[in-house]
C-alpha positions, 0 to 999 in steps of 0.5 A: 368850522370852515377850517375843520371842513377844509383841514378833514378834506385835506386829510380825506384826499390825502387818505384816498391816496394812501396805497398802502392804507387801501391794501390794509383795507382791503385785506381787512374787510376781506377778513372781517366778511368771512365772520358775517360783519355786516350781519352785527349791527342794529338800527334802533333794534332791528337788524340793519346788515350793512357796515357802520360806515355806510350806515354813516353815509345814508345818515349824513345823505339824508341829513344834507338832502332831506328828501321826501322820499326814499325809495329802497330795494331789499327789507330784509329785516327792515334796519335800513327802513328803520334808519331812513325813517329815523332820520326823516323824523328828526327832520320833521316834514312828511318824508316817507319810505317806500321798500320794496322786496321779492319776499316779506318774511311775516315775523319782519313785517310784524316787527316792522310795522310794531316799530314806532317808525312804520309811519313813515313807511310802505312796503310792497311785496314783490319783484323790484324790476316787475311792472305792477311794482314799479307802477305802484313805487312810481305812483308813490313817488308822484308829487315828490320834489326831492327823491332819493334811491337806494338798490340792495336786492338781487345783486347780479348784473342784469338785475341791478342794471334793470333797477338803475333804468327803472329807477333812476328817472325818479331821483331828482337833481343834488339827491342820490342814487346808492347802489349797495355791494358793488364792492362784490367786484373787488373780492377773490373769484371764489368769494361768494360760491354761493351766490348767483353774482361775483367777479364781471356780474355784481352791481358795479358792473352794473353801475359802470354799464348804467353811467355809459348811458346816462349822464344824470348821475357821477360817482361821488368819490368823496364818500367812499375817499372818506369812508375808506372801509365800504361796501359800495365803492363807486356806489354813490351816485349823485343826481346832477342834472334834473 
C-alpha cells in the first residue's frame, strides 16, 4: 500500500507540472461549463451542483478528518448536505451538519428534511454573514472538538471574505476550510455577465486577501495537483494551527 501511495504521488507531482495538460484542462472546463456541468449530478437523489472530482474531494476530507461538524454556506437543493451527512454516517459517532442559506426554497426543504440524512442536519435560514446566524451556527458549534467549514453562497469578494473572518475562528487544527468556485478568477472577463462576481471580485480574491491576515491556514496544493479538474483552485484550505 505504501508504495501505491508513494508511486500515485509521484505521478500527481508530476501531473501538476504538466503545462500542457492544464491548458487541456482548462479549456475543457470552460467548455464543459457553458452546458451547466456541474448542475448533472446527484448525491443519494438530490441535486449536488458541484464537479465530480470535488465531490471526491469532500469525501475523502471527511473520510481522513471525521469531524463532528460541518458547517456549509449555501443548500440550494441540499446535495452537498446530503453527501456531508452521508459520510458522517457511515463514520458513525454523532457528526452533525449545519447549513446555512439566504433563502430555503420550500419544495427543497421538504425534500430535504424527507431524506433519510436530514438527522444529521440543521439548517438556518437567513444571511451567512448576519449577526443572529453566525451567533446560532457558533452555538452549534459549541463543544465540538473537530470542525470543518465549507463556503458556496454569495461568491463576491467582500461576501466570501466577511465568511472567511466570521467563520474561520471555528475550524479546528488538521480540519479544513474549502472555499468553493474560486476558480471564477481564472475564467474569460465576460464569463459570468450575469452574475454580481468575476475577474478581481470572486472567492479567491477573497482567499488570497484572507491568508494575508491569517496564518491558521495554507492552501493544500496537493488536492487541486490531484484533482486537476476543480472548481476551487487554491480553495482547499487546511487548519495548521489551533
Amino acid at each position: 500500500m505504501n508504495n501505491f501511495i508513494e508511486r500515485n504521488k509521484k505521478f500527481i507531482q508530476e501531473m501538476s507540472k504538466d503545462v500542457k495538460l492544464k491548458q487541456l484542462t482548462y479549456e475543457w472546463f470552460k467548455t464543459a461549463s457553458q452546458y451547466e456541468y456541474s448542475y448533472h449530478f446527484r448525491w443519494l437523489g438530490r441535486p449536488i451542483i458541484q464537479f465530480p472530482q470535488d465531490i471526491i474531494a469532500i469525501q475523502e476530507i471527511i473520510w481522513e478528518t471525521k469531524p463532528d461538524l460541518i458547517i456549509e454556506t449555501g443548500i440550494a437543493h441540499g446535495g452537498s448536505l446530503i453527501l456531508s451527512a452521508s459520510i458522517l454516517e457511515i463514520i458513525g459517532g454523532e457528526g452533525q451538519i449545519v447549513g446555512i442559506d439566504i433563502d430555503i426554497r420550500e419544495h427543497n426543504r421538504k425534500s430535504i428534511e424527507e431524506h433519510p440524512m436530514f438527522k444529521r442536519i440543521t439548517m438556518l435560514e437567513g444571511s451567512s454573514i448576519e449577526a443572529e446566524i453566525i451567533r446560532q451556527a457558533k452555538k452549534l458549534a459549541k463543544n465540538k472538538k473537530k470542525i470543518m467549514v465549507v463556503l458556496d453562497s454569495n461568491h463576491t469578494h467582500d461576501h466570501v471574505l466577511s465568511e472567511l473572518n466570521f467563520y474561520s475562528p471555528l475550524v479546528t487544527k488538521n480540519c479544513y476550510l474549502v472555499v468553493m468556485d474560486t476558480v471564477v478568477e481564472d475564467m474569460p472577463d465576460n464569463f459570468f455577465s450575469d452574475r454580481p462576481w468575476g475577474k478581481g471580485n470572486n472567492p479567491k480574491t477573497a482567499v488570497w486577501e484572507f491568508l494575508k491576515q491569517n496564518d491558521r491556514f495554507e492552501i493544500d496544493k496537493s488536492i487541486e495537483d490531484k484533482l486537476l479538474i476543480t472548481v476551487a483552485p487554491d480553495g482547499y484550505l487546511k487548519c495548521i494551527q489551533d
